[in-house]
N, C-alpha and C positions, 0 to 999 in steps of 0.2 A: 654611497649606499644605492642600490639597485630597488626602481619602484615598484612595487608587487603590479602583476595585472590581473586584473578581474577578472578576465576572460581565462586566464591560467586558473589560478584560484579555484573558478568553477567548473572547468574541466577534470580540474584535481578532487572537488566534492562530486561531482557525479560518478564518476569511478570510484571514488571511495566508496562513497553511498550510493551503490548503486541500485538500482529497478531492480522491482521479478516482471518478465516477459510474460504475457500471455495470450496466445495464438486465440483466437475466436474461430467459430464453428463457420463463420461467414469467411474468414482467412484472413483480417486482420490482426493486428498486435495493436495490443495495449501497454502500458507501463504502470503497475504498480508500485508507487516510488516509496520509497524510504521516508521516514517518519523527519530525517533530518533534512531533506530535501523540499519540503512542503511550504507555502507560504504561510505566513504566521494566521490567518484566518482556515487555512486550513488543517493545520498542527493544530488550534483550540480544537478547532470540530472533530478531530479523529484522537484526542486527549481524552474529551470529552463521552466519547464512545466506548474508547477502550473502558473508563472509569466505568462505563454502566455496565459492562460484562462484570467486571472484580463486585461491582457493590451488591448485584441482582442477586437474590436469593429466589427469586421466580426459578422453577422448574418447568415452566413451558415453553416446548421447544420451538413452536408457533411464533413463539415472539422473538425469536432469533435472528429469523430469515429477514425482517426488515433492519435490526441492527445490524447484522452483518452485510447484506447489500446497500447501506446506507455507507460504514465503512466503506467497504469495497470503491463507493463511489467516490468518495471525498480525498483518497489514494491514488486512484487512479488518474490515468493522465488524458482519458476521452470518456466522459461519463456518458456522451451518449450510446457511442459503440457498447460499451460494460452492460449500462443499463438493458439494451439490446439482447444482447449475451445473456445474462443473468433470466430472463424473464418465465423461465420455465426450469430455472434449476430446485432443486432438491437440499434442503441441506444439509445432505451428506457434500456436496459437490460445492457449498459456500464453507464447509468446514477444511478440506483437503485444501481451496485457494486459498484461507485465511493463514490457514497454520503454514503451508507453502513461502506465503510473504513472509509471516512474522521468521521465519527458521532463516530467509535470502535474505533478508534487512535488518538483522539484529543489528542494531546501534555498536559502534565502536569497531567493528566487525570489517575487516576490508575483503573485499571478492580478490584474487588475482593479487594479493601485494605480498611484493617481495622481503617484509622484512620480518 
């Protein structure tokens, strides 16, 4: 029997699961990574986030922008750059990147595979 290699393995879960890219206004890229991609401290914290969007019955839309750029951060792959990024957006402009990742990372979902 042939030994698995990790380094295989995880090449193979990145491309499966893979990021959404996003170009910054300063001209770098971030990586919004995939929910299955995350370290397990950071899968609780963006668990935990999503949960307060489904549970919130608040209607104000003021309280959004810090859960969604708190997401945004705990996904991403350079929260400083992100946090940089984000600091004058609107959120109409943290609704279009949220719903953008969740539609590129849906879980199960391979980008480019062949079968």
């Amino acid at each position: 029997m042939t030994a698995l290699s990790c380094a295989e393995l995880m090449t193979e879960a990145e491309a499966e699961y893979a990021s959404l890219p996003l170009d910054t206004r300063k001209g770098g890229t971030v990586q919004l990574r995939n929910l299955l991609m995350l370290p397990p401290e950071g899968l609780k914290a963006a668990r935990v986030l999503l949960e307060a969007f489904g549970d919130s019955k608040d209607t104000d839309l003021e309280k959004l922008v810090p859960q969604l750029r708190d997401l945004l951060l705990v996904v991403c792959d350079n929260a400083k750059a992100l946090s940089a990024e984000m600091a004058d957006w609107p959120l109409g402009v943290y609704l279009r990147v949220v719903t953008a990742w969740q539609e590129e990372t849906q879980a199960g979902e391979a980008q480019d595979s062949d079968s």
